[in-house]
C-alpha positions as CSV (number, residue, x, y, z in Angstrom):
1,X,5.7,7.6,-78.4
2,X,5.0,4.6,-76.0
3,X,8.2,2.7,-77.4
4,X,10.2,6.4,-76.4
5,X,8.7,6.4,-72.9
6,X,9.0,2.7,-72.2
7,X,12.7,2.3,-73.8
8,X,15.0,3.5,-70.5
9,X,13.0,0.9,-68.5
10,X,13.8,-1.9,-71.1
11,X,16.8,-1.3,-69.9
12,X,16.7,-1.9,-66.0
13,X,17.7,-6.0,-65.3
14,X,14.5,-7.9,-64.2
15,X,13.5,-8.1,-60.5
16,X,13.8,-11.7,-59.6
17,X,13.0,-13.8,-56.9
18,X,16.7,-13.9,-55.8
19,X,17.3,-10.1,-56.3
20,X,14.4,-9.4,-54.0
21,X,15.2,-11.4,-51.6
22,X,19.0,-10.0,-52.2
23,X,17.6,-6.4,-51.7
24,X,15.7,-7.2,-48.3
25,X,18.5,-8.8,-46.5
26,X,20.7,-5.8,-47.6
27,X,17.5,-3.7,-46.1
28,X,17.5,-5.5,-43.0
29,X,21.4,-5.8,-42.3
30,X,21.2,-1.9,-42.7
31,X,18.2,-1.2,-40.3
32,X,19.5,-3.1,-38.0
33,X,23.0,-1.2,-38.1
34,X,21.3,2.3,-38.2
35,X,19.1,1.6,-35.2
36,X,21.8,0.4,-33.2
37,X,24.2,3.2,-33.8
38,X,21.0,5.6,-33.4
39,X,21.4,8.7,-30.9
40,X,25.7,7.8,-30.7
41,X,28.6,9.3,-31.8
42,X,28.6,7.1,-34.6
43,X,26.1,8.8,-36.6
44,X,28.0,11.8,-37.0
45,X,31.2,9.9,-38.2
46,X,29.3,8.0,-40.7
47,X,28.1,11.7,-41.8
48,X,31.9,12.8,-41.8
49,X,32.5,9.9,-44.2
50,X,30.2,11.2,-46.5
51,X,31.4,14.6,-46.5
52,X,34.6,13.1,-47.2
53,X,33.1,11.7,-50.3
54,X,31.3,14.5,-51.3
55,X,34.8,16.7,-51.1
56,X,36.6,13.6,-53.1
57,X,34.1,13.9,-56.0
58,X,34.1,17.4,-56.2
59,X,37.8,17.3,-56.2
60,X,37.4,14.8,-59.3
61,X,34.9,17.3,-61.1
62,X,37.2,20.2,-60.1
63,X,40.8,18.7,-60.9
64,X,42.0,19.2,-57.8
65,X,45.0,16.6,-58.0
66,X,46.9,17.1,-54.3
67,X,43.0,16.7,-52.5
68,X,42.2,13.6,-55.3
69,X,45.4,12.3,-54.6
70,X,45.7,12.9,-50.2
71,X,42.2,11.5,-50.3
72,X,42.9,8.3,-52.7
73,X,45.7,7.3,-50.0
74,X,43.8,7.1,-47.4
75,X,40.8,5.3,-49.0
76,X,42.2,2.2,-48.7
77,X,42.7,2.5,-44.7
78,X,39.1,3.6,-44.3
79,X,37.3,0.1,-43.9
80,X,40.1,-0.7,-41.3
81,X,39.1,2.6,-39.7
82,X,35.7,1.8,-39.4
83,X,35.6,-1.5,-38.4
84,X,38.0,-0.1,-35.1
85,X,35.0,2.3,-34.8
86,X,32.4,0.3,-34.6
87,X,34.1,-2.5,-33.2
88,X,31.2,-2.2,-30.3
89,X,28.3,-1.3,-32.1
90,X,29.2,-4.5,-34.8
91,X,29.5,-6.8,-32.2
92,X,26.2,-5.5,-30.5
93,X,24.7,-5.4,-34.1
94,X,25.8,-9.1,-34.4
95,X,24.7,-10.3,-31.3
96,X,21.0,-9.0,-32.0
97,X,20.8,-10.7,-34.6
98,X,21.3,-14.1,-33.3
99,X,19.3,-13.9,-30.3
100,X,16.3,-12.5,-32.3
101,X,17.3,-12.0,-36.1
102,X,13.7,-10.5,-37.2
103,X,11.1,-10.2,-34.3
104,X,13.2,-7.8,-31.4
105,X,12.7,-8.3,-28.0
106,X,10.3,-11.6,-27.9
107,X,7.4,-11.1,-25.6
108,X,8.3,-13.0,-22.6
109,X,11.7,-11.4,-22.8
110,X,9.7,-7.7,-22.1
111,X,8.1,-8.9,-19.2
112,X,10.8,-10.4,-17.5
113,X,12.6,-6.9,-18.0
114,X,9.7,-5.4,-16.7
115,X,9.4,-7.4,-13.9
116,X,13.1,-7.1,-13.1
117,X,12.9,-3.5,-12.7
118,X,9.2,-3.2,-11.1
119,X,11.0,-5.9,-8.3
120,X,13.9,-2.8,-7.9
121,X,11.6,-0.3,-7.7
122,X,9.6,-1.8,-4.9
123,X,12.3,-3.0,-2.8
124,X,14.0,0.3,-3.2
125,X,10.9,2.0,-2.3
126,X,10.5,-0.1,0.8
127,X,13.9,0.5,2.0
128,X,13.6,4.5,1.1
129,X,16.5,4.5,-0.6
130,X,16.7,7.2,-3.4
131,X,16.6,6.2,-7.2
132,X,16.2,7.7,-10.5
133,X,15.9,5.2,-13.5
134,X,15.4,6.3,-16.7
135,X,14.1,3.9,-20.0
136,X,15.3,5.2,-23.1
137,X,12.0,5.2,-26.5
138,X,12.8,6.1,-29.7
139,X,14.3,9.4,-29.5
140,X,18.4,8.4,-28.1
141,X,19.7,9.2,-24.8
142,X,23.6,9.0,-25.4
143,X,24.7,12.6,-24.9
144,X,23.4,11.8,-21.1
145,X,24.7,8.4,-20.9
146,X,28.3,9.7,-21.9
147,X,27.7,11.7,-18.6
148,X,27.9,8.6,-16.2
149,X,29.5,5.9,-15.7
150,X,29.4,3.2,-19.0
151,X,28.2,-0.4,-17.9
152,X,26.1,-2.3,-20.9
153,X,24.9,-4.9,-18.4
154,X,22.3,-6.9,-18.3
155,X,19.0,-5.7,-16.2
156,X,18.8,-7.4,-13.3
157,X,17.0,-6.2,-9.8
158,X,20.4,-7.2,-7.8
159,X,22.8,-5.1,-9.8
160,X,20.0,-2.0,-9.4
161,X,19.7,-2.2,-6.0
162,X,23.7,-2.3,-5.6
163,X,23.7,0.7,-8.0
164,X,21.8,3.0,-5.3
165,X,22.9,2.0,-2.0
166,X,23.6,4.5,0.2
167,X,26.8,6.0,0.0
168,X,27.8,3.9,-2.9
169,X,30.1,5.5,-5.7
170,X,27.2,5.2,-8.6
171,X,24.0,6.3,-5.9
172,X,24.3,10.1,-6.8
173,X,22.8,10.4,-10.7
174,X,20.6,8.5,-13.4
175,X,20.4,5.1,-14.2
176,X,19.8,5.0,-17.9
177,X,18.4,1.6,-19.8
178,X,18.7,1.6,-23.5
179,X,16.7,-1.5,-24.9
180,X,17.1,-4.9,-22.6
181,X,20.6,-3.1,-21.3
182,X,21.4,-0.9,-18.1
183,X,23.7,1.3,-20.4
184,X,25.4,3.9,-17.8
185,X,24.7,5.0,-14.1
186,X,25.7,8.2,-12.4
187,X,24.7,10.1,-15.5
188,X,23.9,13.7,-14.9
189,X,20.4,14.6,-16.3
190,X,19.1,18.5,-17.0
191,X,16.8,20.0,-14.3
192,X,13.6,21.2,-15.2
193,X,13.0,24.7,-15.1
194,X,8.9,24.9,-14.7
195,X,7.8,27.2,-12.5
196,X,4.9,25.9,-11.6
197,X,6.4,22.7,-10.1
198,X,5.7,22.3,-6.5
199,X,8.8,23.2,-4.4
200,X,8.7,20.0,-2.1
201,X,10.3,17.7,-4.8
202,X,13.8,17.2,-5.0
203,X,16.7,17.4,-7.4
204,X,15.4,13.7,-8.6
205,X,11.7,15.0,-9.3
206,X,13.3,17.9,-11.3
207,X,15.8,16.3,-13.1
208,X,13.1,13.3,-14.4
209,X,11.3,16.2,-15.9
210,X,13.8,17.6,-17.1
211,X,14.9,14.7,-19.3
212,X,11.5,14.4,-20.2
213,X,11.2,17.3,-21.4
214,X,13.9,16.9,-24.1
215,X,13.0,13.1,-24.7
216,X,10.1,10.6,-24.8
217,X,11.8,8.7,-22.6
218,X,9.8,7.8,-19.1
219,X,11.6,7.9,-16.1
220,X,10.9,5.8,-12.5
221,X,12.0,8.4,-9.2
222,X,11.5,6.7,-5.6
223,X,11.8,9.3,-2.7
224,X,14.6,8.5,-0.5
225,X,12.2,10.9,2.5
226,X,8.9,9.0,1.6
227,X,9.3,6.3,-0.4
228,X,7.2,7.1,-2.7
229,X,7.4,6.0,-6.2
230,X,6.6,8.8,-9.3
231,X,6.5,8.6,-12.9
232,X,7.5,10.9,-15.2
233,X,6.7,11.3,-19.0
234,X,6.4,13.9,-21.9
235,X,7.2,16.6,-19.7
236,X,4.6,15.4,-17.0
237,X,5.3,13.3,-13.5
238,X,2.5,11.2,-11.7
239,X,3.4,11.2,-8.2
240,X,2.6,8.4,-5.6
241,X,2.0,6.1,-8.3
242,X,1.3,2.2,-7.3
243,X,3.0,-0.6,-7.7
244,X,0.7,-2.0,-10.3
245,X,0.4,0.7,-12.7
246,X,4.3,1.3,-12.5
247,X,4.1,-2.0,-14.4
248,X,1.7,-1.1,-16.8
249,X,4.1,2.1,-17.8
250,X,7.0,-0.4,-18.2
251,X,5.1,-2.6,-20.1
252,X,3.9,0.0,-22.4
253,X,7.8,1.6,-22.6
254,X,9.0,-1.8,-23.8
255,X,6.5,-2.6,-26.4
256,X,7.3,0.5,-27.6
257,X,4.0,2.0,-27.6
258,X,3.1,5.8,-27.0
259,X,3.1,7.1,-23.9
260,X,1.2,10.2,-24.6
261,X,-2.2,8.4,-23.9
262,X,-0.7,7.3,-20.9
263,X,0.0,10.5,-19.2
264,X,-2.8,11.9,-20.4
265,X,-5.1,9.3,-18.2
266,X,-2.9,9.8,-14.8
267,X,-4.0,13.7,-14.9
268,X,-7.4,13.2,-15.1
């Protein structure tokens, strides 16, 4: 009875050092890949693809020989397809991993992309010049980012301030941050419908959360009448929120942590 229940196993190949190690790169080249293309169009032609191969092998099983035969031609085009595709999210996929292939966004990298964007925040709060920045978590903000206007640029304090002068062609909208990247500005974001939300904030107030609402994303809102800066998370918005513990929400956003606790200390 044990030789019957043991037999099928007998005959698996051995896991060696070298196929373990085999299997975790494999792993890791394929996290990697699928949190990059995470919350993009991307996703849902990689699901196509499949569906594609789910009709093929039906149309095996079935004897469907037109469908087996259409689809058999243009197999061999498909890995030409897809590399034309993804030709952004490779390269970006790439480029990850040599600057950091296993430990993300090092440490001192997260606070100079906090500081970066604290700096912005304060200088356009000084000025009064209007702002809304949004910072992408882990649920993907690329249906709004579509909206605007695509950058991918590095985030600096200069190119934020530029992005909401006054009368500038990108000031009206959302800037959006995915990661260590300024992905789009002049997105349009969706306006929050609670009723009980005082009726002196503006379209900026409403539409951070708004895209809260939907997302666990945080978003930054300086008040181009006050000056004022405001936080918004999970639904909820801090108003008149210092300097200081705008940084401490950044920092917390990048290292990825949850922000529930978070908002759950500024209402008390």
């Amino acid at each position: 009875m044990a030789h019957f229940l043991t037999a099928p196993f007998s005959l698996l190949p051995r896991l060696t050092v070298t196929s373990a190690i085999d299997i975790l790169v494999v792993a890791v080249l394929i996290y990697q890949f699928l949190h990059i293309i995470q919350g993009r169009r991307a996703v849902f032609v990689l699901l196509g693809i499949c569906i594609l191969g789910v009709i093929y092998g039906g149309a095996i099983f079935l004897r469907l020989e037109l469908l087996r035969t259409i689809l058999a031609l243009l197999a061999p085009f498909t890995p030409i397809a897809l590399i034309v595709m993804f030709q952004a999210e490779l390269r970006r996929m790439l480029a990850r991993l040599g600057r950091r292939p296993f430990l993300g966004i090092s440490q001192l990298e997260r606070r100079e992309l906090t500081q970066e964007v604290v700096l912005a925040v304060n200088q356009l709060a000084q000025r009064k010049i209007g702002a809304l920045i949004v910072l992408e978590r882990k649920i993907g903000l690329r249906t709004f980012v579509e909206s605007g206007v695509n950058l991918d640029a590095s985030i600096s304090r200069d190119l934020l301030l530029s992005i909401f002068q006054p009368l500038g062609a990108l000031h009206d909208g959302a800037v959006i941050i995915q990661g260590d990247r300024i992905a789009a500005a002049a997105c349009f974001l969706p306006l929050t419908t609670n009723p009980l939300l005082a009726t002196e904030l503006g379209t900026r107030h409403r539409a951070a959360l708004g895209i809260t609402e939907e997302s666990d994303c945080v978003a930054l809102v300086v008040s181009e009448e006050t000056g004022r800066i405001s936080v918004a998370a999970f639904g909820e918005i801090e108003l008149d929120v210092p300097l200081k513990r705008v940084e401490q929400l950044l920092g917390e956003r990048l290292d990825r942590r949850d922000m529930r606790s978070s908002a759950a200390v500024a209402q008390k």
